[in-house]
Backbone as XML, in Angstrom:
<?xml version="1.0"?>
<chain id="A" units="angstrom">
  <residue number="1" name="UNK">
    <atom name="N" x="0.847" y="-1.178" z="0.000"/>
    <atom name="CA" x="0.000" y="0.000" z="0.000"/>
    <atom name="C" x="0.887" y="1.234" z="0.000"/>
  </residue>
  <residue number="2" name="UNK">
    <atom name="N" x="0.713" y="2.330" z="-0.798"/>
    <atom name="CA" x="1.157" y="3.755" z="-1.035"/>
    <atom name="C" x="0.666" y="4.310" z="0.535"/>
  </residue>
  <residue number="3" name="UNK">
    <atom name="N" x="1.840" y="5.582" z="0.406"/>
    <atom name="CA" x="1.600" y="6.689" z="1.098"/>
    <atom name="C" x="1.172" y="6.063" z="3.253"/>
  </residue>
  <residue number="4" name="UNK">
    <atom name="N" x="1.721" y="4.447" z="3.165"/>
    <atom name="CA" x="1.957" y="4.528" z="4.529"/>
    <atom name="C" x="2.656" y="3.959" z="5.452"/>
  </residue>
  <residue number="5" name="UNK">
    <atom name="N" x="3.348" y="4.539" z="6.814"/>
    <atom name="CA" x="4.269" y="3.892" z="7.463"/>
    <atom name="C" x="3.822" y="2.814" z="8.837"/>
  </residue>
  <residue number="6" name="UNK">
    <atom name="N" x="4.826" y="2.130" z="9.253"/>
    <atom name="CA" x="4.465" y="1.294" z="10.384"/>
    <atom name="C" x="5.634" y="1.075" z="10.897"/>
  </residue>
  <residue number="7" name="UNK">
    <atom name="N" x="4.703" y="1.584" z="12.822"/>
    <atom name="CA" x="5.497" y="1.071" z="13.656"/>
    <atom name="C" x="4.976" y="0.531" z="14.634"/>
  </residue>
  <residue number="8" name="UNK">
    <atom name="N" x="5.379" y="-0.297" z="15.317"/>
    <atom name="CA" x="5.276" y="-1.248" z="16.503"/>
    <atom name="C" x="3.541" y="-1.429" z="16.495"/>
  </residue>
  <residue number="9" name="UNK">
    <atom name="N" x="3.109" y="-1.720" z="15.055"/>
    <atom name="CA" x="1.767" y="-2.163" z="14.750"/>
    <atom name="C" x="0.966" y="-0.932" z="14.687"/>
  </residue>
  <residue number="10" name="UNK">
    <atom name="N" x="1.518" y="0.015" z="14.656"/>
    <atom name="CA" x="0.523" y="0.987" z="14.361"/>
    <atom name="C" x="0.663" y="1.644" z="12.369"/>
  </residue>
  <residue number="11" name="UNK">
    <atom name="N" x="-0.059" y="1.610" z="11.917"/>
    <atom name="CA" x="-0.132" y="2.619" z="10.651"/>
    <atom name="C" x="-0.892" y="3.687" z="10.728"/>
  </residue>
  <residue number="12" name="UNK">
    <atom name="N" x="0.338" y="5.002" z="9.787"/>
    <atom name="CA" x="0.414" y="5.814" z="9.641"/>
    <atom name="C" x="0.329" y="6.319" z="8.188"/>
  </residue>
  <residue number="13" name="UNK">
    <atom name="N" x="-0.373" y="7.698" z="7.826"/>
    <atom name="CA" x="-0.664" y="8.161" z="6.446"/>
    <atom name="C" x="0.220" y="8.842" z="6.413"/>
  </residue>
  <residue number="14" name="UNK">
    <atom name="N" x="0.550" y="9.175" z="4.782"/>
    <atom name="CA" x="1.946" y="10.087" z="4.436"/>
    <atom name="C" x="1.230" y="10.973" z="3.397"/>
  </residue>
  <residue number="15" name="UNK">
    <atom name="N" x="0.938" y="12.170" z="3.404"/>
    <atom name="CA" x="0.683" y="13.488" z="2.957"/>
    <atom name="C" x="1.240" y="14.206" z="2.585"/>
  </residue>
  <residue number="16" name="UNK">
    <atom name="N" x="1.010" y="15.357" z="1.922"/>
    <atom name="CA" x="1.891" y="16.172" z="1.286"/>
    <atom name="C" x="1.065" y="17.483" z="1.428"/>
  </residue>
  <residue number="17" name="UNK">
    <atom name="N" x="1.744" y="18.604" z="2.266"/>
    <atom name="CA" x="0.837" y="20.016" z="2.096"/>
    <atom name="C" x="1.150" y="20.753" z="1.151"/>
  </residue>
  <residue number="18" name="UNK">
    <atom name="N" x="1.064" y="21.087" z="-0.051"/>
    <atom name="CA" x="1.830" y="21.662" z="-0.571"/>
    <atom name="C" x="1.973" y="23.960" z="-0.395"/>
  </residue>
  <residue number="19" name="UNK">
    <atom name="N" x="0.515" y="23.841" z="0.486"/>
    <atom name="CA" x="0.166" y="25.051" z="1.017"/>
    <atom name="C" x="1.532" y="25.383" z="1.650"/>
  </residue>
  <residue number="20" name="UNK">
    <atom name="N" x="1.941" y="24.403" z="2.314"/>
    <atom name="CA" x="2.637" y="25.002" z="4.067"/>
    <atom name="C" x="4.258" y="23.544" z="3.443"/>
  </residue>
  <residue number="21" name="UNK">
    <atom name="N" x="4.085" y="23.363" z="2.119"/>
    <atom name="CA" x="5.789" y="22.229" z="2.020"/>
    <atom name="C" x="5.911" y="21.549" z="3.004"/>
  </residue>
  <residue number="22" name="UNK">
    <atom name="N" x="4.701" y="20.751" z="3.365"/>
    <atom name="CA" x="5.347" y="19.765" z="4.522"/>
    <atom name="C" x="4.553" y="18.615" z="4.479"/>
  </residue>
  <residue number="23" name="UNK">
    <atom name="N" x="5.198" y="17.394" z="4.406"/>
    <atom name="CA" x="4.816" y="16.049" z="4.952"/>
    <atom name="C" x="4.147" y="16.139" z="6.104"/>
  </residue>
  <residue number="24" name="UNK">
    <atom name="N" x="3.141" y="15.142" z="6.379"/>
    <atom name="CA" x="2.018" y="15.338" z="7.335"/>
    <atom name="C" x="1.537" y="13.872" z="7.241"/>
  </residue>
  <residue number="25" name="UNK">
    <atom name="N" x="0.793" y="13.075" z="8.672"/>
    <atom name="CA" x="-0.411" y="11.964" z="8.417"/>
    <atom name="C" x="-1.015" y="12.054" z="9.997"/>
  </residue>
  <residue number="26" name="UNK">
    <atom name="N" x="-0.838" y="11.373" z="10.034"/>
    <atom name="CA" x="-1.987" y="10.417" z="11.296"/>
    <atom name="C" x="-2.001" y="9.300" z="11.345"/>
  </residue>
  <residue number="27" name="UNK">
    <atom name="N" x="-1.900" y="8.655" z="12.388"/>
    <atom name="CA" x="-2.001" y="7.119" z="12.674"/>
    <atom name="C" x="-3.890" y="6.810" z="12.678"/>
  </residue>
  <residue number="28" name="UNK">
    <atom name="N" x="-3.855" y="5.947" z="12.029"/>
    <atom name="CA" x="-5.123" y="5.244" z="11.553"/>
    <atom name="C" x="-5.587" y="4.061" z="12.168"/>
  </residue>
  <residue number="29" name="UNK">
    <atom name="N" x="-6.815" y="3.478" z="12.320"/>
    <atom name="CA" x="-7.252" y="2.423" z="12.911"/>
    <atom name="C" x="-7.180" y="2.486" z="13.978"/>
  </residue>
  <residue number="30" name="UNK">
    <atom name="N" x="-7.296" y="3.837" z="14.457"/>
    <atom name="CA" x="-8.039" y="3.751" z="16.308"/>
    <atom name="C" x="-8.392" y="5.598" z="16.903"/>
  </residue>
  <residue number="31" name="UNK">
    <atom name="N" x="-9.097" y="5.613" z="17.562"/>
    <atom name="CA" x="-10.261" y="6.609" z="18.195"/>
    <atom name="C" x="-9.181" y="7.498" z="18.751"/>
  </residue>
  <residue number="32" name="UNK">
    <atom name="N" x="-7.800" y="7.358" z="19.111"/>
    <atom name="CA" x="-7.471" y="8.502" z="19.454"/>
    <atom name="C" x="-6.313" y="8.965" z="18.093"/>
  </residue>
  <residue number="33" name="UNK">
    <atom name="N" x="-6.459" y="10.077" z="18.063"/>
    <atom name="CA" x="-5.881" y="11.569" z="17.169"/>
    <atom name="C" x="-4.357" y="11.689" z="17.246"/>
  </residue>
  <residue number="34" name="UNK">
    <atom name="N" x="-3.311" y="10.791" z="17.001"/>
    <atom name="CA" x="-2.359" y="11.045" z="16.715"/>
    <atom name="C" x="-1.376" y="11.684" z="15.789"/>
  </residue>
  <residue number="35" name="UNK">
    <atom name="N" x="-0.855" y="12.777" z="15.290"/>
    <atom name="CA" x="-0.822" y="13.424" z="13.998"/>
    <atom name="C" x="1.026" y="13.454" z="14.364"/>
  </residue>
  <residue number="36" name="UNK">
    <atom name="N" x="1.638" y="13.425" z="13.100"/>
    <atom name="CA" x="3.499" y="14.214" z="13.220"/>
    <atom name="C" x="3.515" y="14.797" z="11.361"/>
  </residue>
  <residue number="37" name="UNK">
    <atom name="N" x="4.717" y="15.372" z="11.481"/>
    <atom name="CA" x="4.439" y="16.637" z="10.402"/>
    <atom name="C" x="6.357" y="16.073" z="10.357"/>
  </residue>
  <residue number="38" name="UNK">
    <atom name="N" x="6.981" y="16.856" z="8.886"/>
    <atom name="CA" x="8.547" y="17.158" z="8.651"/>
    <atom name="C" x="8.399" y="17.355" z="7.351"/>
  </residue>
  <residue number="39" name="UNK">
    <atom name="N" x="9.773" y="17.755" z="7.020"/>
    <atom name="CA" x="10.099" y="18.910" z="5.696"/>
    <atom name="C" x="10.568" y="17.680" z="4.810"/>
  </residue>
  <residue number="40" name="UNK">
    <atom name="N" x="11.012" y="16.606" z="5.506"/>
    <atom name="CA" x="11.731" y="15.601" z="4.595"/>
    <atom name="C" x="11.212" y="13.985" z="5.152"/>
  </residue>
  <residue number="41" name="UNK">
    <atom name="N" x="11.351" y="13.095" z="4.317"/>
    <atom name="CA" x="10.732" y="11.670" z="5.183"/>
    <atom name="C" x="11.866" y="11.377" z="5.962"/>
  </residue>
  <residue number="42" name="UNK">
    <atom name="N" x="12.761" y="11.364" z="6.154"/>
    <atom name="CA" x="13.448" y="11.446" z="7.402"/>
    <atom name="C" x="12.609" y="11.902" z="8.455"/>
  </residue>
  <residue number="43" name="UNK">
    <atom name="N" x="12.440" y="12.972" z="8.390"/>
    <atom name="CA" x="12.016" y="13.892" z="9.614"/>
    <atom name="C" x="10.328" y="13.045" z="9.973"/>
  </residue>
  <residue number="44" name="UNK">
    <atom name="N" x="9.761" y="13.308" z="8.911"/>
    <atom name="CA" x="7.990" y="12.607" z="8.995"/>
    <atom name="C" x="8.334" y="10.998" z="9.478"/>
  </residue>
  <residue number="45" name="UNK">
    <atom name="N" x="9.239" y="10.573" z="9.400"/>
    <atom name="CA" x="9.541" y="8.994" z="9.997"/>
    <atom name="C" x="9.634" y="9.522" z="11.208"/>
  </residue>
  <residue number="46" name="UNK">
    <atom name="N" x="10.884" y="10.002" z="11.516"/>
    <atom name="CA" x="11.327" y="10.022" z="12.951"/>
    <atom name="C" x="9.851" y="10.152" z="14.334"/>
  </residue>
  <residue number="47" name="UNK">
    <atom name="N" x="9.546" y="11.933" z="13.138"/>
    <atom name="CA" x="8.207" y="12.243" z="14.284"/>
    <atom name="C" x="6.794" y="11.414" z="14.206"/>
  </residue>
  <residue number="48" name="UNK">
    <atom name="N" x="6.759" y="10.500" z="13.236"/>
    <atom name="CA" x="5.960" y="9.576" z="13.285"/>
    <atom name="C" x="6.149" y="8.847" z="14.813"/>
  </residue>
  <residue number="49" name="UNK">
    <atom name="N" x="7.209" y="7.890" z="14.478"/>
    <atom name="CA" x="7.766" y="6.898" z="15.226"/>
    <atom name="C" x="7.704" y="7.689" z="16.673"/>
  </residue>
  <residue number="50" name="UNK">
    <atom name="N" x="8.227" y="8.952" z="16.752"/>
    <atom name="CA" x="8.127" y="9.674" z="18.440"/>
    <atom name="C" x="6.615" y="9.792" z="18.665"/>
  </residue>
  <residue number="51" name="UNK">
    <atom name="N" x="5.845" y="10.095" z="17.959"/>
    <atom name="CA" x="4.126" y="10.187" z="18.390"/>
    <atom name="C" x="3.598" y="9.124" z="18.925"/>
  </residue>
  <residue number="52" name="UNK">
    <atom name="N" x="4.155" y="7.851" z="18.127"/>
    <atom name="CA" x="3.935" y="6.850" z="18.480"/>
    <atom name="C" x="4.661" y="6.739" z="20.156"/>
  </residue>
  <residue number="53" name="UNK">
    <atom name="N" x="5.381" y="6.446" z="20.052"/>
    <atom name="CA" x="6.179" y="6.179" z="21.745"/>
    <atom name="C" x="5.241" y="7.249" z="22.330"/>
  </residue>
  <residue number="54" name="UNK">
    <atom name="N" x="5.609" y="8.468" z="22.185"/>
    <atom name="CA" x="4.479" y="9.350" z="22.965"/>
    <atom name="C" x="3.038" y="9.179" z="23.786"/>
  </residue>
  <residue number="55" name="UNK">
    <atom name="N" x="2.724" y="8.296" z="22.773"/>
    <atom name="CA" x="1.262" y="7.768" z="22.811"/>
    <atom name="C" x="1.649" y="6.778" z="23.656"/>
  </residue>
  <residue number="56" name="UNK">
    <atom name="N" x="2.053" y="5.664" z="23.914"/>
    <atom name="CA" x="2.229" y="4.530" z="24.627"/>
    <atom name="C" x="2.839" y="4.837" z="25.546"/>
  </residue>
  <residue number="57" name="UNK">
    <atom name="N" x="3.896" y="6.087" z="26.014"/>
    <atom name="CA" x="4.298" y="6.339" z="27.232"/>
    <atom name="C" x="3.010" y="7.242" z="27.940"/>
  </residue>
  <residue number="58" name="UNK">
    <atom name="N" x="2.216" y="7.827" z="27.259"/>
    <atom name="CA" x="0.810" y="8.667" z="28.057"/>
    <atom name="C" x="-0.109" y="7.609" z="28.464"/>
  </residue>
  <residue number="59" name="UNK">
    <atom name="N" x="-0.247" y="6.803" z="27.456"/>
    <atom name="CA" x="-1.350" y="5.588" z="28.150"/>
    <atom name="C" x="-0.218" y="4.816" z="29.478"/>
  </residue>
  <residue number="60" name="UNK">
    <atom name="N" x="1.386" y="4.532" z="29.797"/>
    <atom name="CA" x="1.470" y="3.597" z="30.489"/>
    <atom name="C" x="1.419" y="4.952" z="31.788"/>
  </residue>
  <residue number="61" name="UNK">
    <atom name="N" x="1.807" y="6.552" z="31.659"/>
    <atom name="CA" x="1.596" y="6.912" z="32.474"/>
    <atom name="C" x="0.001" y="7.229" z="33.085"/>
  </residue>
  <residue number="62" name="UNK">
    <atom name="N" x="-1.342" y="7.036" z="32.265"/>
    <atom name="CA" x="-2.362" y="7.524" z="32.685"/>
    <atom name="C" x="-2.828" y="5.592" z="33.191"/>
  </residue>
  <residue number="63" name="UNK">
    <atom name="N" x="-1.863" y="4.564" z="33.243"/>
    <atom name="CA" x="-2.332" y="3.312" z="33.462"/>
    <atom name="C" x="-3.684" y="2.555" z="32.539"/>
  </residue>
  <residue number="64" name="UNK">
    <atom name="N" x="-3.480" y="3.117" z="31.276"/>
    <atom name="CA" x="-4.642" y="3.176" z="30.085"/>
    <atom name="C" x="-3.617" y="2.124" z="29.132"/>
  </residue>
  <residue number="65" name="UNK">
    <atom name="N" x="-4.760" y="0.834" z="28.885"/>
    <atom name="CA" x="-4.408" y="-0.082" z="27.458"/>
    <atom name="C" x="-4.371" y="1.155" z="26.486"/>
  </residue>
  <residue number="66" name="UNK">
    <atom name="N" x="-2.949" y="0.674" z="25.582"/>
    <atom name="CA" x="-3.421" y="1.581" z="24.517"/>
    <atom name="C" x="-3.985" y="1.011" z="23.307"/>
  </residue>
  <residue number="67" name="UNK">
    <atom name="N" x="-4.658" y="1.174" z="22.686"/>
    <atom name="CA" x="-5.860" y="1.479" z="21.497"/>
    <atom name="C" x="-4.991" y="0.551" z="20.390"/>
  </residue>
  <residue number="68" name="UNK">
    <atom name="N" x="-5.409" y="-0.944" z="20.364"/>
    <atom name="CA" x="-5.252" y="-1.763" z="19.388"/>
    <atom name="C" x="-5.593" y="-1.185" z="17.741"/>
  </residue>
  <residue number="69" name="UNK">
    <atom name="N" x="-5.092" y="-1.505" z="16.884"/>
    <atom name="CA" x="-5.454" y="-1.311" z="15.442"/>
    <atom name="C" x="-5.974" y="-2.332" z="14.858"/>
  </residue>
  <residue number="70" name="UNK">
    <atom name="N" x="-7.135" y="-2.092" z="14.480"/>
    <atom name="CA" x="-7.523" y="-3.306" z="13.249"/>
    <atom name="C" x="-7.899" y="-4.411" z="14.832"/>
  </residue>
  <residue number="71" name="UNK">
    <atom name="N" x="-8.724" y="-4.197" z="15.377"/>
    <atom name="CA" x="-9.436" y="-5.244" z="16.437"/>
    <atom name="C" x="-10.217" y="-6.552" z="15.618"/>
  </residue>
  <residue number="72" name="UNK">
    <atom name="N" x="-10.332" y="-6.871" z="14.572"/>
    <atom name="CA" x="-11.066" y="-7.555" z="13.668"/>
    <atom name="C" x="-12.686" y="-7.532" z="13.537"/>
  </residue>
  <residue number="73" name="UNK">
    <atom name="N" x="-13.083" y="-6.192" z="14.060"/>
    <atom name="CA" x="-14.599" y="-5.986" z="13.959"/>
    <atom name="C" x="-15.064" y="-4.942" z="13.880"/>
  </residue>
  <residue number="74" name="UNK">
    <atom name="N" x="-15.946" y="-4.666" z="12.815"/>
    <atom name="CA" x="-16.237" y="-3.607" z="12.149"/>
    <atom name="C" x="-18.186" y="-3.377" z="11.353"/>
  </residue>
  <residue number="75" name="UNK">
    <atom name="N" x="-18.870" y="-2.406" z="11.548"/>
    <atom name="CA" x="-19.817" y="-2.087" z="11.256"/>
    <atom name="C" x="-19.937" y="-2.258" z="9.711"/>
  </residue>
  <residue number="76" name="UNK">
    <atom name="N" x="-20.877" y="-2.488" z="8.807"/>
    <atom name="CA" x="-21.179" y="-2.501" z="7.266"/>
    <atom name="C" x="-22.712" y="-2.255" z="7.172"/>
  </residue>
  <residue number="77" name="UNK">
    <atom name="N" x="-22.679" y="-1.191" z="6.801"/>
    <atom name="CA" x="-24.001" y="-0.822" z="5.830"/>
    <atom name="C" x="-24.132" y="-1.236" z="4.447"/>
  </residue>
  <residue number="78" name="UNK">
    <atom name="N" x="-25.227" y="-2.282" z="4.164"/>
    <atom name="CA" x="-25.275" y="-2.520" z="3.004"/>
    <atom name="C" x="-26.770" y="-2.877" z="2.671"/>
  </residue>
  <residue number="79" name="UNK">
    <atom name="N" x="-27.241" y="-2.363" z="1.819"/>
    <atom name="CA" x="-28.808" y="-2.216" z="1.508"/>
    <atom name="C" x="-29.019" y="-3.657" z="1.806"/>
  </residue>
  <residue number="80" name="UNK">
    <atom name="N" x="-30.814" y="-3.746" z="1.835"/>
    <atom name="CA" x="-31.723" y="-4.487" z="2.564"/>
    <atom name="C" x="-31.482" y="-6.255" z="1.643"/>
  </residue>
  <residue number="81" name="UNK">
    <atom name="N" x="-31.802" y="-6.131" z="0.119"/>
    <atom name="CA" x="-31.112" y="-7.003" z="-0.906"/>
    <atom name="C" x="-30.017" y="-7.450" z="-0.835"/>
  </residue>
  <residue number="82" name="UNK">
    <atom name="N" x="-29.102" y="-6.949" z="-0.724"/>
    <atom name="CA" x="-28.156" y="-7.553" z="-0.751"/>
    <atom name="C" x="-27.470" y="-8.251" z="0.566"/>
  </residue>
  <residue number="83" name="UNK">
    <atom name="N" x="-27.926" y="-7.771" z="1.752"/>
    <atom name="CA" x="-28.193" y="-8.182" z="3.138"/>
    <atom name="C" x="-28.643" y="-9.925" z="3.091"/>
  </residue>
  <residue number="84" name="UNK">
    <atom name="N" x="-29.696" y="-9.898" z="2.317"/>
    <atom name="CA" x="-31.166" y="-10.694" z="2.257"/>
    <atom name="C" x="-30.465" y="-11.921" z="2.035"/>
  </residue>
  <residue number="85" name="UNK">
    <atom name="N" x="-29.215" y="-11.259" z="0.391"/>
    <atom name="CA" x="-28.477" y="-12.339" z="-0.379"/>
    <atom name="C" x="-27.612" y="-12.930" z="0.312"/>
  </residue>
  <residue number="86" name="UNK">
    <atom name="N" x="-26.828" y="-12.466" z="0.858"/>
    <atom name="CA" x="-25.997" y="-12.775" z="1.431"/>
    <atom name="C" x="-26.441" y="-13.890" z="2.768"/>
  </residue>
  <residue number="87" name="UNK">
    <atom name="N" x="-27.003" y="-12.955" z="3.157"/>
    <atom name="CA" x="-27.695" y="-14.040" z="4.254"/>
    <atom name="C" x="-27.879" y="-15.937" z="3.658"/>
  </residue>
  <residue number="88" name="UNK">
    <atom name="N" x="-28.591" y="-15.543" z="2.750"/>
    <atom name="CA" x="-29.050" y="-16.961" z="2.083"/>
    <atom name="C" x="-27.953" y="-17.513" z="1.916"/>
  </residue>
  <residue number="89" name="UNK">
    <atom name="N" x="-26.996" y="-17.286" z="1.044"/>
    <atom name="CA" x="-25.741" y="-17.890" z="0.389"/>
    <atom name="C" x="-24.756" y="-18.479" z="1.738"/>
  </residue>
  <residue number="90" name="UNK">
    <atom name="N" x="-24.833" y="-17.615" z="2.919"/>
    <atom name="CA" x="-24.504" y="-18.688" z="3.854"/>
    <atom name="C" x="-25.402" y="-19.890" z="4.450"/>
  </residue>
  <residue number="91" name="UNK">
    <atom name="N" x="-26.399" y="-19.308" z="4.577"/>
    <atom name="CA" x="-27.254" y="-20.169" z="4.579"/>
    <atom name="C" x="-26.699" y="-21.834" z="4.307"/>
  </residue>
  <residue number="92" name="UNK">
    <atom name="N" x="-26.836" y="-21.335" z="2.561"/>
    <atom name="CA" x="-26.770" y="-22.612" z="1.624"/>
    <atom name="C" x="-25.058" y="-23.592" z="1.581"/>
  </residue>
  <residue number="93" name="UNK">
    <atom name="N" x="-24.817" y="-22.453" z="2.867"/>
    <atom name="CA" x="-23.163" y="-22.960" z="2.845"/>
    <atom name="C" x="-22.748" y="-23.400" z="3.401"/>
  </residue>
  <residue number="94" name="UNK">
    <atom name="N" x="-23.750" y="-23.201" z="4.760"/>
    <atom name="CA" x="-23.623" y="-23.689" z="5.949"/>
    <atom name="C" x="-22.629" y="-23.221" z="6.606"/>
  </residue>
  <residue number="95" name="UNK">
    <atom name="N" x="-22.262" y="-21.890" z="6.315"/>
    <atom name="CA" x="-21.542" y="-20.570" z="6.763"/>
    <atom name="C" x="-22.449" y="-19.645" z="7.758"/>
  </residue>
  <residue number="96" name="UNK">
    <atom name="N" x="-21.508" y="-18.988" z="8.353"/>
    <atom name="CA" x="-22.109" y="-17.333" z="9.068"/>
    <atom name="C" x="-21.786" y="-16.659" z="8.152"/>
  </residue>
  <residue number="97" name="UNK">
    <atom name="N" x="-23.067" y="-15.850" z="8.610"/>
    <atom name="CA" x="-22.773" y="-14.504" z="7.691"/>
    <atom name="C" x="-21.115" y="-13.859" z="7.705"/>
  </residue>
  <residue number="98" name="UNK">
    <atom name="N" x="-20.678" y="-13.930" z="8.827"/>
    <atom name="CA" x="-19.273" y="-13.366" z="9.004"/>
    <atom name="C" x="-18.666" y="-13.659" z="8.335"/>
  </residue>
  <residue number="99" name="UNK">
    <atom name="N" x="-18.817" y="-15.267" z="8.348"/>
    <atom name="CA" x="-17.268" y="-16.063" z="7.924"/>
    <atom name="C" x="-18.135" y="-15.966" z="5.938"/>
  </residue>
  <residue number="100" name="UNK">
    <atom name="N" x="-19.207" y="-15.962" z="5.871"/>
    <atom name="CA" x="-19.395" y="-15.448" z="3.798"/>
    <atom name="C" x="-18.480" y="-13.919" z="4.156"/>
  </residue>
  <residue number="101" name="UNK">
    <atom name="N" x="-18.822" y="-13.221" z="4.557"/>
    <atom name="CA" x="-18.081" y="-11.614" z="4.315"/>
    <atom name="C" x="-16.961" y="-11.829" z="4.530"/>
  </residue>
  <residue number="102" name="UNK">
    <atom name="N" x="-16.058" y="-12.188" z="5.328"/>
    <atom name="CA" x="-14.697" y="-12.712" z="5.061"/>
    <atom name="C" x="-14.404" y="-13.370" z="4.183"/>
  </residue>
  <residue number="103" name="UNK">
    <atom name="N" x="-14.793" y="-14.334" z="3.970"/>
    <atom name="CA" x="-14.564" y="-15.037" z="2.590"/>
    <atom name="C" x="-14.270" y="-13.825" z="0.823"/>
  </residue>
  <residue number="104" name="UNK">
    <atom name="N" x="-15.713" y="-13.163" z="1.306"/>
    <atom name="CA" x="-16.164" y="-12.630" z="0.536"/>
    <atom name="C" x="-14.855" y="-11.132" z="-0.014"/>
  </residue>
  <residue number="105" name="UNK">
    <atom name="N" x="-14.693" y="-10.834" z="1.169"/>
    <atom name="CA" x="-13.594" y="-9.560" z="1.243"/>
    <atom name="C" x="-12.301" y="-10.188" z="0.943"/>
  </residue>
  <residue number="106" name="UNK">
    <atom name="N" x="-11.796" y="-11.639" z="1.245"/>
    <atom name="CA" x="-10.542" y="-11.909" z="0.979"/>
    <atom name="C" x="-10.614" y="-12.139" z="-0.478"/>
  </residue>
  <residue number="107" name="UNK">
    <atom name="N" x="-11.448" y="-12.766" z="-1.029"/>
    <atom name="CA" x="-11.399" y="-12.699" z="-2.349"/>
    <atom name="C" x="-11.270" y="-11.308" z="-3.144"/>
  </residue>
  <residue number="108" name="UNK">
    <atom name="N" x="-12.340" y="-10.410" z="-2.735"/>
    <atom name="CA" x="-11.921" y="-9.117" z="-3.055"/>
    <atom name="C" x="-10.479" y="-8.350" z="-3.348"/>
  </residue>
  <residue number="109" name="UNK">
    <atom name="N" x="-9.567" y="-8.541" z="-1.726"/>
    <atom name="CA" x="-8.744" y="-7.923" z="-1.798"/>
    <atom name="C" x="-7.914" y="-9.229" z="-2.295"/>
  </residue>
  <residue number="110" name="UNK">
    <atom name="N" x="-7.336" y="-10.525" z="-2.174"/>
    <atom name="CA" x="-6.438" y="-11.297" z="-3.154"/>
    <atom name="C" x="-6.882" y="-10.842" z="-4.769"/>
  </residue>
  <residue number="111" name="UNK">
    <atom name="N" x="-8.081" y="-10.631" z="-5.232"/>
    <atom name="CA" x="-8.087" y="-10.183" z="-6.964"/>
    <atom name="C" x="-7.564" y="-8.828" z="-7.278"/>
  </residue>
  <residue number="112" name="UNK">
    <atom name="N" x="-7.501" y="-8.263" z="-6.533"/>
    <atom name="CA" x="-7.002" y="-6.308" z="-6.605"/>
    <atom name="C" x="-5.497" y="-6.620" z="-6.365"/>
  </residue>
  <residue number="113" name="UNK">
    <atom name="N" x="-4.718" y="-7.406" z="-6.079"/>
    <atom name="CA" x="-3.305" y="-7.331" z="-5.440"/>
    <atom name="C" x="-2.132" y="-8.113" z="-6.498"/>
  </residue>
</chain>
């Protein structure tokens, strides 16, 4: 995947301001707001990687788990039909709905890759 970094299981987006010339992201896949900024990816690594520690030294000082990424469960809106379909097709599969949408998404993302 483009445009992102990882550390100690966390991912991070890589941006470009071109308003203000500076690399920029945010760590992704969890509820709290982590952001680092630099002029060069050197710098946007480093202060990545320090936000990160940052973050895990505030949660061990506030005695707070910190905020897993990618917990394996997630909300989907998907009209009433295709709900309906799906439903059935495990059904007939003698699947959960879960384990058809997994199925269903790994196929997805193995054909795109």
């Amino acid at each position: 995947m483009k445009n992102v970094m990882e550390y100690k299981g966390y991912l991070g987006t890589v941006e470009y301001s071109e308003t203000d010339n500076i690399l920029f992201g945010k760590v992704i896949g969890i509820g709290s707001l982590i952001s680092y900024e630099g002029k060069s990816v050197d710098e946007l690594r480093s202060d990545f990687e320090g936000a990160v520690e940052d973050y895990l030294e505030l949660c061990t000082e506030k005695g707070i788990e910190p905020e897993k990424t990618y917990k394996g469960s997630f909300n989907v809106r998907i009209s009433p039909i295709l709900h309906r379909s799906l439903a059935l097709y495990a059904a007939s599969h003698n699947q959960s709905l879960n384990a058809s949408v997994e199925a269903a998404i790994e196929y997805y993302i193995s054909s795109k890759q």
